[in-house]
C-alpha positions in Angstrom: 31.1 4.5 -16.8 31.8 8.0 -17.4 27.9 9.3 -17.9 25.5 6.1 -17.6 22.8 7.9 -19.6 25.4 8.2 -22.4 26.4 5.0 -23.5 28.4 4.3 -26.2 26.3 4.0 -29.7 23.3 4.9 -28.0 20.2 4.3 -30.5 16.9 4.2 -28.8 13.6 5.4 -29.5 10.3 6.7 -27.4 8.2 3.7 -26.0 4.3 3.5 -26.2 2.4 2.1 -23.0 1.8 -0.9 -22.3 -1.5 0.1 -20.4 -4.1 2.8 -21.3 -5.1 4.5 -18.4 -6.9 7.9 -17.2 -3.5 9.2 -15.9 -1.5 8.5 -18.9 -0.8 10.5 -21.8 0.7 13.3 -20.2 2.1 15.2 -22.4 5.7 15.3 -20.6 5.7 11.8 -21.9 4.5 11.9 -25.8 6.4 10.6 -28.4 7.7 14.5 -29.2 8.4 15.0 -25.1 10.3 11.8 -24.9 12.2 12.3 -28.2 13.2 15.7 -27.1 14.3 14.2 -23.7 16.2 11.3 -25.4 18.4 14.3 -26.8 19.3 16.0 -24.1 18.9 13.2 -21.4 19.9 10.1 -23.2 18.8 7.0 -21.3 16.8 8.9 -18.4 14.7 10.6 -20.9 13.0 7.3 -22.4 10.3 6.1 -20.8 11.5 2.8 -20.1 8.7 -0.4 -20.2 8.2 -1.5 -17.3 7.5 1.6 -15.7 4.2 1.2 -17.7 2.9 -1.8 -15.2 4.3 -0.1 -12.0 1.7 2.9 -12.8 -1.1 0.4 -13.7 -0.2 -1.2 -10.0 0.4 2.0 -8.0 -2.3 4.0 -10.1 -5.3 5.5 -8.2 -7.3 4.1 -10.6 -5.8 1.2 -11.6 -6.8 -1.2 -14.7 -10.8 -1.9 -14.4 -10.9 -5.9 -14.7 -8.0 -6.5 -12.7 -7.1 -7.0 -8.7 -4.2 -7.8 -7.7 -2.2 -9.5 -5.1 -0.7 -8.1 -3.0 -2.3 -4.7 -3.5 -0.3 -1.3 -3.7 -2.6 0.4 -1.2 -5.1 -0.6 1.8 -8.6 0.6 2.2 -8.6 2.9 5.3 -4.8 4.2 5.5 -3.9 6.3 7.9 -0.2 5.7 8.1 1.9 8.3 6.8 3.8 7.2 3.4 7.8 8.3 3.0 7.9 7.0 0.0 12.1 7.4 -2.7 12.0 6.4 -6.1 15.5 5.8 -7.7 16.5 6.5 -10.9 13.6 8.7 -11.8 14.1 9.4 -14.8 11.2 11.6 -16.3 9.4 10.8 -13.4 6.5 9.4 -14.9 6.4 6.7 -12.3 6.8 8.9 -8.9 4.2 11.7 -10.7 1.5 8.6 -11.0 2.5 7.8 -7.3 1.7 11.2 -6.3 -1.8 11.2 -7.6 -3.1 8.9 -4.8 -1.2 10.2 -1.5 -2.3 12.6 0.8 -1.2 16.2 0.9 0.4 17.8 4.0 0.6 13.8 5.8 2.8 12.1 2.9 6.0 12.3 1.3 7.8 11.5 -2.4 11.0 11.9 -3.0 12.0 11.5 -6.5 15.9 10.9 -7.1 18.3 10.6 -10.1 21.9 12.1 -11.0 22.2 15.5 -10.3 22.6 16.6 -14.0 18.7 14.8 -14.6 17.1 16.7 -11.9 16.0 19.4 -14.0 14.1 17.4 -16.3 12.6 16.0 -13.3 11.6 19.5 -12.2 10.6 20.7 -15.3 8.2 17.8 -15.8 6.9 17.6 -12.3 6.0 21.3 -13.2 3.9 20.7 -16.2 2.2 17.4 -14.9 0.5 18.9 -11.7 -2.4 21.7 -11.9 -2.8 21.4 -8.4 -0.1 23.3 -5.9 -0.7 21.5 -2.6 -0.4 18.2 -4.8 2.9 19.3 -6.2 4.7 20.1 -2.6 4.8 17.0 -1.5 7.0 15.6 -4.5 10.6 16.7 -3.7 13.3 16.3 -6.4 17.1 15.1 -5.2 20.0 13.9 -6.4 20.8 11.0 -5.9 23.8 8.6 -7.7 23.6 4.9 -6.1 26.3 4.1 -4.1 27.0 7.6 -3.1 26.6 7.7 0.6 26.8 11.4 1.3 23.8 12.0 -1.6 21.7 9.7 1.3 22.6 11.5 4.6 21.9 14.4 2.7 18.5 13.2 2.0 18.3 11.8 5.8 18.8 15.3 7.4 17.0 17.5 4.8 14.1 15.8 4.6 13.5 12.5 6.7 13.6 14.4 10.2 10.3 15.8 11.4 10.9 19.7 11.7 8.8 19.7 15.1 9.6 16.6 16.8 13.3 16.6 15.3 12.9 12.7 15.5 13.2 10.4 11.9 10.5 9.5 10.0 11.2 6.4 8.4 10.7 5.5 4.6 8.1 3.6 4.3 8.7 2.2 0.4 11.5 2.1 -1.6 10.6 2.1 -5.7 12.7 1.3 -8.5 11.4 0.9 -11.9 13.7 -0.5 -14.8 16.9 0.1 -13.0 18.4 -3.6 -14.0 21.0 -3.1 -16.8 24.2 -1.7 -16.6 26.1 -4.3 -15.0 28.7 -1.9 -13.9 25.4 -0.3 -12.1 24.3 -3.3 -10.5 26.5 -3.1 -7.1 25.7 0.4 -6.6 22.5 -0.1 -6.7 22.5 -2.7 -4.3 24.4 -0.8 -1.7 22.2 2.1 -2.4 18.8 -0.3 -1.5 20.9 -1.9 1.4 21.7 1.4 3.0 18.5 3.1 2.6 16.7 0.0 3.8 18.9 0.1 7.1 18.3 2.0 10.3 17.8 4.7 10.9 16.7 5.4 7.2 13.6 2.6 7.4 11.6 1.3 9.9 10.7 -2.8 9.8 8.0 -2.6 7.5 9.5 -1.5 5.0 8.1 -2.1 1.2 10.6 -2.5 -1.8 8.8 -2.4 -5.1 10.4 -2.8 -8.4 9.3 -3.1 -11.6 11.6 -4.9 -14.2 11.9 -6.3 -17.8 14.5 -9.1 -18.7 16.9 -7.9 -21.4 19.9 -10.2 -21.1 19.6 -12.4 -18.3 23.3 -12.9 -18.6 23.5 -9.8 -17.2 21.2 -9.1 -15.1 20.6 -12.4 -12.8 23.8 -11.7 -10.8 21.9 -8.3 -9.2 19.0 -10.9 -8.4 21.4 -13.5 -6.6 22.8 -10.8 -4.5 19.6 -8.8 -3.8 17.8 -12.0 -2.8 20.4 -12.5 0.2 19.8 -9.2 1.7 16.1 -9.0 0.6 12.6 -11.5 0.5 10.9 -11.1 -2.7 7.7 -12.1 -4.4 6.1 -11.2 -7.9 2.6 -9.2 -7.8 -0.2 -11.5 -8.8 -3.1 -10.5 -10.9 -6.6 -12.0 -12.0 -9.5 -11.0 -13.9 -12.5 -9.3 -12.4 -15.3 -11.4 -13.9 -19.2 -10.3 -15.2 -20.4 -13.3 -12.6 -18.3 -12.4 -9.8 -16.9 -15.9 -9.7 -13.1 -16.1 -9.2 -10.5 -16.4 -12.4 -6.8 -17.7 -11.8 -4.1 -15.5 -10.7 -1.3 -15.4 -12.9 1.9 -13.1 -12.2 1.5 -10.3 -13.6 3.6 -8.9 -16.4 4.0 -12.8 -18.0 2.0 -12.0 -20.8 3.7 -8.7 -21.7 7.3 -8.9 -23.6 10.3 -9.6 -22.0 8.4 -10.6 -20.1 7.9 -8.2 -17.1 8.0 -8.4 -13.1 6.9 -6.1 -10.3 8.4 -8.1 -7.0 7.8 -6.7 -3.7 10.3 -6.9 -1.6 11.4 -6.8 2.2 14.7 -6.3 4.2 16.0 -10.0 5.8 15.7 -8.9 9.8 19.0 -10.9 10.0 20.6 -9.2 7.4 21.3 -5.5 9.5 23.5 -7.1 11.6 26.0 -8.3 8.7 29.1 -6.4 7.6 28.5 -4.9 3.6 31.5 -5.3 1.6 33.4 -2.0 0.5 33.5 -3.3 -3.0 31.1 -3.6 -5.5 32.3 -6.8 -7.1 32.1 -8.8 -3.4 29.0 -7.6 -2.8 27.7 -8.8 -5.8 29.1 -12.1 -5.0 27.5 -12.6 -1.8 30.4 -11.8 0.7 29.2 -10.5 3.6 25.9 -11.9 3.1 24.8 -14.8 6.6 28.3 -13.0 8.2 30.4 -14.6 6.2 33.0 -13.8 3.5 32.3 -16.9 1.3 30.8 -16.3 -2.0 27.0 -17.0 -2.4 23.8 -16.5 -4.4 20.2 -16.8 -4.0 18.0 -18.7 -5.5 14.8 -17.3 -5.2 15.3 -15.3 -8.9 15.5 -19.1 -10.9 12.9 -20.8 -9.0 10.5 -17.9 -10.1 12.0 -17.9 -13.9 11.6 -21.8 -13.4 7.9 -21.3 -12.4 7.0 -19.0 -15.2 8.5 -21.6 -17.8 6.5 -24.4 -16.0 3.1 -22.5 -15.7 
């Protein structure tokens, strides 16, 4: 594709949330900002759905009534968060992130093609009132698949400046980056490499927030991703007036599309296997348990399967 955020007979509107909350209605992200985006930005300048329920999740103050499972952040952290978003976009999703981490001990490093950066910029620069908040966002560019955008990112900003030693990602986010399926393979090699040493450490969190347009499409990224990666659906339930406990139920179902947020993790086994060069084979699974038969994972299906049963 010549310019991704460009299609051909590109029609699409600003989106409304999903979710109300405190953090929301910024007004980089109006109906007027987004339109005006749209314009200049295409694609990247839409608030896309599902980044709606990644903020609810990752929000410092997230939906009243609800808890989820597993939840976004623990009581007590200490650790220090090294956190990349891909395909920023307008950033709405990596400026809600920013809100609960800790200046001058965390990280947030907001990525997209070079040519979006400056509405990332300009937006980061009207969202935040507070300075010491705002320098811990960094902006780069970042086009999936393209290795030397990563190393660039590695050495630049990955490397402590006094102990010269790596500090490891901690979380990888990605919201609404399933579509394109020329896109899907670079993305994938993009999530592999970045979730490889020395880039990551073990525990390493994937989060991604998606809504099923064509399933056609889109389930051959999930077959791939889920031999190189575990992944699960966040869970929510109701707080209730009597305390006692209400189901959990993924969350996203209810909304249209319907919606996911999985959380993933790198398969230990995985970093020792060879990544196919191109795109198309590692889509089909070569590489994938050492071997260069075709495969798929079925871990996408059963969860689709599930949802249909439930």
């Amino acid at each position: 594709m010549s310019n991704p955020n460009f299609p051909n007979n590109l029609d699409i509107e600003p989106s409304t949330p999903s979710f109300v909350q405190e953090n929301e209605g910024l007004e980089p992200y109006n109906h007027k900002s987004q339109k005006q985006a749209i314009e200049r930005f295409g694609i990247a300048g839409r608030v896309w759905e599902a980044a709606y329920i990644l903020n609810a999740y990752t929000s410092v103050n997230p939906p009243q009534n609800l808890i989820f499972d597993p939840p976004f952040r623990k009581q007590g952290r200490v650790e220090k968060f090294r956190i990349i978003e891909l395909g920023s976009g307008s950033g709405i999703v990596g400026i809600n992130i920013a809100r609960s981490l800790e200046p001058q001990r965390d990280l947030l490093i907001l990525t997209d093609l070079p040519e979006v950066c400056s509405l990332l910029e300009s937006n980061l620069e009207d969202a935040f009132l507070d300075q010491v908040l705002r320098n811990l966002v960094v902006v780069h560019p970042l086009a999936w698949g393209n290795s030397e955008h990563v190393n660039r990112i590695v050495s630049d900003l990955l490397t402590d400046q006094v102990s010269k030693e790596m500090v490891p990602l901690t979380h990888i986010v990605c919201s609404d980056l399933v579509y394109f399926p020329e896109l899907l393979g670079p993305l994938l090699r993009t999530l592999i490499e970045l979730s490889s040493p020395p880039f990551a450490g073990p525990e390493l969190t994937v989060l991604i927030s998606y809504k099923i347009r064509s399933l056609a499409k889109e389930t051959p990224f999930w077959a791939a991703f889920g031999l190189w990666f575990t992944f699960e659906p966040v869970l929510a339930r109701e707080k209730t007036p009597d305390n006692s406990n209400s189901s959990w139920q993924r969350f996203g179902s209810a909304l249209e599309g319907p919606m996911f947020i999985f959380v993933a993790r790198r398969r230990p086994e995985s970093l020792t296997w060879d990544v196919p060069l191109d795109d198309r084979n590692l889509l089909a699974g070569l590489g994938a348990y050492g071997t260069l038969q075709p495969k798929t994972d079925a871990t996408f299906e059963t969860l689709l399967f599930m949802s249909v049963e439930s």
